[in-house]
C-alpha positions in Angstrom: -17.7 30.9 -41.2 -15.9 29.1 -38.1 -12.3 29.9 -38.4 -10.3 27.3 -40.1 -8.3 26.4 -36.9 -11.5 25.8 -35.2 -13.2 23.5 -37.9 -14.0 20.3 -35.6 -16.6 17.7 -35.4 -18.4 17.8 -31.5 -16.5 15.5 -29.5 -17.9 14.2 -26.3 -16.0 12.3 -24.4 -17.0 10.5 -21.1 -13.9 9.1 -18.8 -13.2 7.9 -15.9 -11.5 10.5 -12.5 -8.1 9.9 -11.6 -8.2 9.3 -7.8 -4.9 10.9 -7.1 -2.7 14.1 -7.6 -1.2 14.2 -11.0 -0.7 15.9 -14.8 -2.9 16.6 -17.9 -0.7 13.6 -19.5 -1.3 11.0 -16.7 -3.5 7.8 -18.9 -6.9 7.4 -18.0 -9.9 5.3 -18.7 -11.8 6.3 -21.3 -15.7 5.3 -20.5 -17.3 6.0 -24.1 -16.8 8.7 -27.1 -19.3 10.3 -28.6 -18.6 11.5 -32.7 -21.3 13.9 -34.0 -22.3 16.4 -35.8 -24.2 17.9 -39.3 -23.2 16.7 -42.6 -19.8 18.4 -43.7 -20.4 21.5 -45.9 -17.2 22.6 -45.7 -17.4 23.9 -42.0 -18.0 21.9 -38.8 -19.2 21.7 -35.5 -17.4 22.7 -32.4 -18.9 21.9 -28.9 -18.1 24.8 -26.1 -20.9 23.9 -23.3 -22.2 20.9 -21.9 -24.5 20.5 -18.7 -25.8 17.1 -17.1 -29.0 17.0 -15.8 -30.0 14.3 -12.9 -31.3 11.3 -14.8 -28.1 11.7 -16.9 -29.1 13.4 -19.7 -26.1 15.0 -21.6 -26.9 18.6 -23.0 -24.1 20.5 -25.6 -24.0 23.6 -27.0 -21.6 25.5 -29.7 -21.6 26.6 -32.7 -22.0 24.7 -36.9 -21.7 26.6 -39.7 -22.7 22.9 -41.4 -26.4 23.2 -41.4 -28.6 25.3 -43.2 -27.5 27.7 -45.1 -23.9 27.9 -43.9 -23.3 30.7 -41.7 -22.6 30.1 -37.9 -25.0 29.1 -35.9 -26.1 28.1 -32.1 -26.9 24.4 -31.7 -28.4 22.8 -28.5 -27.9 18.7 -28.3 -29.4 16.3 -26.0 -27.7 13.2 -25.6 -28.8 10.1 -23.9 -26.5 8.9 -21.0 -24.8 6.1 -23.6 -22.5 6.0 -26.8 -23.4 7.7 -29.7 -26.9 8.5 -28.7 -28.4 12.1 -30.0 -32.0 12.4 -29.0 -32.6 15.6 -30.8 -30.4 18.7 -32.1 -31.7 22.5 -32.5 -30.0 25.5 -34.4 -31.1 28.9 -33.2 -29.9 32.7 -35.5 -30.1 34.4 -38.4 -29.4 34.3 -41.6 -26.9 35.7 -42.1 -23.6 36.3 -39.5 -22.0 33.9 -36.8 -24.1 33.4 -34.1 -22.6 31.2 -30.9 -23.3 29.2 -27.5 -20.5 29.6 -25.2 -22.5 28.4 -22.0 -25.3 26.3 -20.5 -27.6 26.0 -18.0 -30.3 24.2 -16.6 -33.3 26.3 -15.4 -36.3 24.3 -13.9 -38.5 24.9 -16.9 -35.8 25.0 -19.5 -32.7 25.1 -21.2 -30.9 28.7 -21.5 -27.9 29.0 -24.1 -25.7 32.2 -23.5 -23.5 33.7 -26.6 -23.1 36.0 -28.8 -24.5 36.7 -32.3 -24.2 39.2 -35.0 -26.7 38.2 -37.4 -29.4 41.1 -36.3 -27.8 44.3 -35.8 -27.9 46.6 -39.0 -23.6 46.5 -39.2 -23.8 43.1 -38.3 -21.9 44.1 -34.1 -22.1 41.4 -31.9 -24.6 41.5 -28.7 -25.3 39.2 -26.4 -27.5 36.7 -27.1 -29.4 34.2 -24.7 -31.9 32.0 -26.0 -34.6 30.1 -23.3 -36.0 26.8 -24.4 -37.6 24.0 -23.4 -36.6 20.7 -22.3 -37.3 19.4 -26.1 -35.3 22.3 -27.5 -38.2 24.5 -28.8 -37.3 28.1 -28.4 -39.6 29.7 -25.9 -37.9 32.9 -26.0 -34.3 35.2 -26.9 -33.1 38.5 -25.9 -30.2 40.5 -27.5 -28.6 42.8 -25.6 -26.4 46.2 -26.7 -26.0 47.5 -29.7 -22.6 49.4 -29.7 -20.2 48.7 -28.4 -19.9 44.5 -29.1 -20.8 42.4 -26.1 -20.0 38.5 -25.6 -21.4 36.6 -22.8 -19.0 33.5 -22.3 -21.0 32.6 -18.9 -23.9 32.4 -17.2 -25.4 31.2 -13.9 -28.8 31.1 -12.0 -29.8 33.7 -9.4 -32.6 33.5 -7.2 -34.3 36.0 -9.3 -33.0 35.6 -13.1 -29.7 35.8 -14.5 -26.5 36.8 -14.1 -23.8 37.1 -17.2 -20.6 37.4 -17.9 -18.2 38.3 -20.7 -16.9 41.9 -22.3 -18.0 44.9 -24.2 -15.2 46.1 -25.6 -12.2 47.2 -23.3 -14.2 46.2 -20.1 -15.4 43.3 -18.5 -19.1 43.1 -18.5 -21.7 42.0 -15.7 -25.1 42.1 -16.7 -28.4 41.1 -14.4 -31.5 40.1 -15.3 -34.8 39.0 -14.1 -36.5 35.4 -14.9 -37.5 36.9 -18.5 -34.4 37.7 -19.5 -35.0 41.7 -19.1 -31.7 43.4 -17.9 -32.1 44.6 -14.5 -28.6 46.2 -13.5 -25.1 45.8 -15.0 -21.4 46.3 -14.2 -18.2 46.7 -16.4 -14.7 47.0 -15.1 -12.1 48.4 -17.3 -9.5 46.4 -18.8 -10.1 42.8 -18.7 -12.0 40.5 -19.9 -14.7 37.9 -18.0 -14.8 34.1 -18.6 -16.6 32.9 -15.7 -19.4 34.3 -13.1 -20.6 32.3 -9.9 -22.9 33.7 -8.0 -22.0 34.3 -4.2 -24.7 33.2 -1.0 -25.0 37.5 -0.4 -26.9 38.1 -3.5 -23.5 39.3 -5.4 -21.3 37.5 -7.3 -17.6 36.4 -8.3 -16.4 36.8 -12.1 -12.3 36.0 -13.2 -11.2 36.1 -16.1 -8.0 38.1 -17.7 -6.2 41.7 -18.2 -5.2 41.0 -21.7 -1.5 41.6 -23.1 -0.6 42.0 -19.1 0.5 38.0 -18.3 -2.1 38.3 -15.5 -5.4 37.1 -14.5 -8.4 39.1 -12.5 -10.8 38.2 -9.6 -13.4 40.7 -9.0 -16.2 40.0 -6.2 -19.4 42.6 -6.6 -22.1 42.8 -4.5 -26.4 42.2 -4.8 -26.3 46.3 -5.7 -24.0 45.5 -8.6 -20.9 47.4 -7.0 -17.1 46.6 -7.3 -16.6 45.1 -3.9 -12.7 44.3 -4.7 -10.8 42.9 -7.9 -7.5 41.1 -7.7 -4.8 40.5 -10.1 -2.8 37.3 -9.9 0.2 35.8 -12.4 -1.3 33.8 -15.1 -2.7 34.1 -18.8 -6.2 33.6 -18.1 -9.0 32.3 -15.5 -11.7 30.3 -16.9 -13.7 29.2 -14.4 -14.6 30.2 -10.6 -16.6 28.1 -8.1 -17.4 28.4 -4.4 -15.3 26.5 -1.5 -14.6 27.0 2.4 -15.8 30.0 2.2 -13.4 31.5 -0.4 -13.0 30.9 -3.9 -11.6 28.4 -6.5 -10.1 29.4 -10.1 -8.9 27.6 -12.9 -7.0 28.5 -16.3 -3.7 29.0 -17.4 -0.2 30.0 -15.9 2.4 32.2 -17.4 5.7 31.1 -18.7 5.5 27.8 -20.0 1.9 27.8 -19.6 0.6 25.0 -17.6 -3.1 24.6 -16.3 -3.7 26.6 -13.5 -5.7 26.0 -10.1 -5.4 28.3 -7.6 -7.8 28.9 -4.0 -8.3 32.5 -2.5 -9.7 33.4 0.3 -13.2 35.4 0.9 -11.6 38.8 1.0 -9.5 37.1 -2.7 -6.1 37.2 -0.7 -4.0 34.7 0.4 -3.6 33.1 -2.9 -2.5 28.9 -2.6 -1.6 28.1 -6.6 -0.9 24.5 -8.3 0.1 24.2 -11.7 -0.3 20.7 -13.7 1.2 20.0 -17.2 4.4 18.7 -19.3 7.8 20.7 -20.4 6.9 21.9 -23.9 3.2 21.9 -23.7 0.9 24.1 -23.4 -2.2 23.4 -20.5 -5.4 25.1 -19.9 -8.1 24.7 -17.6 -11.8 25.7 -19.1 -13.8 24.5 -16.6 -14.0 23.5 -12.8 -16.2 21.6 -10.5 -15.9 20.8 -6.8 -16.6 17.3 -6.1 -18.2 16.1 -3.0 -15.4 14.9 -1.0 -13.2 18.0 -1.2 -11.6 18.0 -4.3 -12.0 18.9 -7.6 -12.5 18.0 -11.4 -10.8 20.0 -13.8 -11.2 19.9 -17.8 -9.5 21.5 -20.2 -7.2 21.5 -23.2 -3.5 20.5 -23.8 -1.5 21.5 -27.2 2.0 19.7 -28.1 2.9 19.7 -31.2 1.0 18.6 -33.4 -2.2 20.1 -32.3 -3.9 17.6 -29.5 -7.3 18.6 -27.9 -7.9 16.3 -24.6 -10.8 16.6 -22.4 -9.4 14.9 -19.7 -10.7 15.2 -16.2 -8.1 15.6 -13.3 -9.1 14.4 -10.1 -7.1 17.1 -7.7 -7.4 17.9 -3.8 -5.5 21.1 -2.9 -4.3 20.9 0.8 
């Protein structure tokens, strides 16, 4: 079952970009809302990826533990580019266990859902789990991958060859390679932390942040085409959730320490020279979850803010970092 705190219905939301500096709480214009999801059976739905592909075409992925039998399951939506507008919805595992989509992508002959599962290993340990479909859904093919220790996959991005992932398997952060058919080629794990993002890097290598956890710090770690720990760095903050490309140098975005507040912060190539902003309210909690560089220099931001009572917002902030 989908914990009790996580029990939501898939909310997609489409607003509009603030055009200037400001916080999580500044009002913007809502465009359209989207409510969906399975018939209640005493779970729910909870979106965790969504991709857009070029005619507009809205793709989500999560988890439901409201349709079929009841245990946790991937689904994979398409949505037309308007209100309330499901084309078709998939779920993909077994029958028994919780099996998730943390992240999307968009191949050019299909659809590719990265997660976790643990509905077919004989003690019921997660692997990684990626699923390849096409365009309507269908399920062209999976792979699993480990079998002890547990592995999660919370990312994944394109190579020019395959795949690259990232995630954990148990105290380490995990890197795993693969070619176009989802067979692992090379892997990497550093010790300690835990990976939320991946982008891949124009040498053939790669960037992946995430966190050290229980340490009130965040990791950077750039590794090369071999699959080699070219350098990690270790900034202040709770967690980094997403990594992207800029000026030659690097962009994360997550969560500060103290009173956390979302976090976006710009290293350089070599991950020095760290420039940090932080955006939120006094007695809130902010986080970042996932970043985007637009085309005039700046970038969107999405995340998640938490006054009391409980308040999920996925509201875009327009930012340029000078």
């Amino acid at each position: 079952m989908i914990p009790t705190r996580q029990r939501l219905f898939a909310i997609l939301t489409v607003l509009g970009l603030i055009t200037v500096p400001g916080v999580l709480a500044r009002p913007i214009d809502t465009l359209w809302t989207s409510h969906w999801g399975w018939s209640p059976t005493g779970g729910g739905t909870v979106a965790l990826g969504v991709v857009k592909d070029n005619p507009g075409n809205i793709f989500t992925c999560g988890v439901t533990d409201s349709a079929g039998n009841g245990n946790g399951k991937v689904f994979l939506t398409k949505s037309l580019s308007r209100k309330d507008s499901v084309y078709w919805r998939h779920t993909y595992g077994g029958n028994t266990g919780i099996s998730t989509g943390y992240a999307l992508k968009l191949a050019s002959d299909g659809i590719l859902v990265a997660g976790t599962t643990n509905s077919f290993s004989s003690d019921y340990r997660y692997q990684g789990y990626l699923i390849k479909t096409d365009f309507n859904g269908e399920t062209l093919w999976t792979r699993l991958y480990g079998a002890s220790p547990s592995i999660v996959f919370y990312a994944i991005d394109l190579t020019a060859n395959g795949f690259v992932f990232a995630g954990f398997s148990y105290s380490a952060g995990l890197i795993l390679w693969t070619d176009a058919n989802g067979d692992s080629t090379r892997s990497s794990t550093v010790s300690g932390c835990k990976f939320h993002s991946v982008k891949t890097t124009v040498d053939g290598g790669c960037i992946a942040v995430g966190e050290i956890p229980n340490s009130g710090t965040i990791t950077a770690v750039k590794i090369d085409s071999t699959g080699s720990v070219v350098w990690q760095r270790v900034f202040d903050g709770v967690t980094a959730c997403s990594v992207d490309t800029s000026d030659g140098g690097y962009i994360l975005a997550g969560s500060a320490s103290g009173d956390p507040d979302g976090l976006l912060m710009k290293i350089d190539a070599n991950g020095e020279n760290p420039r940090t902003r932080t955006y939120g309210d006094p007695g809130t909690t902010e986080q970042f979850w996932s970043l985007s560089v637009t085309s005039d220099g700046g970038y969107l931001l999405t995340g998640v803010a938490t006054p009391p009572p409980l308040t999920l917002c996925g509201a875009p902030l327009r930012i340029i970092l000078g």
